[in-house]
Kinemage of the C-alpha trace (Angstrom):
@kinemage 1
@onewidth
@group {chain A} dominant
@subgroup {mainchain}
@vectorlist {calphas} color= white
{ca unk a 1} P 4.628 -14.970 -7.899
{ca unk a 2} L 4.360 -12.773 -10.649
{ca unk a 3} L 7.642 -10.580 -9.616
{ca unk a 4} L 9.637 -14.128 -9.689
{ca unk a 5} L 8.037 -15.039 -13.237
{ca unk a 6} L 9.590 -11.125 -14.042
{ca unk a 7} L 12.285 -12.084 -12.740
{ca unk a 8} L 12.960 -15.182 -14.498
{ca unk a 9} L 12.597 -13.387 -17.800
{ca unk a 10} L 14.884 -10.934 -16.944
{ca unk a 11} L 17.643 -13.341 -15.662
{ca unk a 12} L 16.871 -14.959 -19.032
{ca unk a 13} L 16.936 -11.783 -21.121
{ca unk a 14} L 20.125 -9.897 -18.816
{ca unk a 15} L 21.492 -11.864 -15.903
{ca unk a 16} L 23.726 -9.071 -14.781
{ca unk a 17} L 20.492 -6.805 -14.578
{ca unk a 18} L 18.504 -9.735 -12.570
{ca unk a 19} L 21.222 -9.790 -10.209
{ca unk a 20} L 21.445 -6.220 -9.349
{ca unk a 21} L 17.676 -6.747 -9.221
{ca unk a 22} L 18.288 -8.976 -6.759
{ca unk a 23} L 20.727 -7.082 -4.941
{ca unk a 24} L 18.695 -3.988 -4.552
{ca unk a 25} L 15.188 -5.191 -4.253
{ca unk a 26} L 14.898 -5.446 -0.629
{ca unk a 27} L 17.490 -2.405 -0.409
{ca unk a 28} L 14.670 -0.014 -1.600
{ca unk a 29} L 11.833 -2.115 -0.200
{ca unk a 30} L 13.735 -1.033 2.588
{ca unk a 31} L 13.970 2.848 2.168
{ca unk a 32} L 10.163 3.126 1.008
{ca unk a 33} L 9.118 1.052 4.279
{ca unk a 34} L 8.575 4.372 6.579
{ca unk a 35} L 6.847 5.714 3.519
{ca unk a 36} L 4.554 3.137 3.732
{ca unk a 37} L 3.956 3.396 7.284
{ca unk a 38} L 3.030 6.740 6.582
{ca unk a 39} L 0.734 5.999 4.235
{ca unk a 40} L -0.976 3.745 6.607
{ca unk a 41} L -1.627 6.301 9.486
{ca unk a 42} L -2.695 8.782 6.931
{ca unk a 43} L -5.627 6.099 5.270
{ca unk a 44} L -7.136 5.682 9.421
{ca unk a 45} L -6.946 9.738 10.227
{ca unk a 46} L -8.647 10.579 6.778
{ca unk a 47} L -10.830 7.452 8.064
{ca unk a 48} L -11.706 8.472 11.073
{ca unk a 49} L -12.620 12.084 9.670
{ca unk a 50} L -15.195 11.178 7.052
{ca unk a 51} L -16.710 9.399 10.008
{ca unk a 52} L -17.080 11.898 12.386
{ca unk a 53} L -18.118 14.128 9.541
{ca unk a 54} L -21.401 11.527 8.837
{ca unk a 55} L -21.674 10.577 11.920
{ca unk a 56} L -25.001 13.201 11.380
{ca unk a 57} L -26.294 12.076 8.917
{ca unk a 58} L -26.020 8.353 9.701
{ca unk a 59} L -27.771 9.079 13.428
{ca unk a 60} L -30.615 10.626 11.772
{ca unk a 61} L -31.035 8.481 9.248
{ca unk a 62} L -30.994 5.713 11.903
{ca unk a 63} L -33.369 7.974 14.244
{ca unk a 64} L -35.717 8.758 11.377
{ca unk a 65} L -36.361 4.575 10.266
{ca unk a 66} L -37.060 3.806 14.218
């Protein structure tokens, strides 16, 4: 909502600029897409690495309250 309300004010304030806004917005949504992907499979590895690395620590803590 709040990218249309920019929008707006730019259509308002330079309509030729809005519409090359509009143009190449989902032009370079497109090109960063496999970026984001990326980012994505990088967030679960790092993830899955911090918990194998306390996965120690949480078993004794867990072994230690029993």
């Amino acid at each position: 909502m709040i990218k249309f309300l920019l929008w707006c004010i730019l259509l308002v304030l330079c309509w030729p600029l809005a519409i090359l806004a509009l143009i190449f917005y989902p032009i370079i949504w497109l090109l960063l897409l496999p970026f984001r992907i990326l980012g994505i499979a990088v967030d679960g590895v790092l993830k899955l690495v911090w918990g194998l690395v306390t996965l120690p620590g949480r078993v004794l803590m867990s072994v230690g309250r029993a």
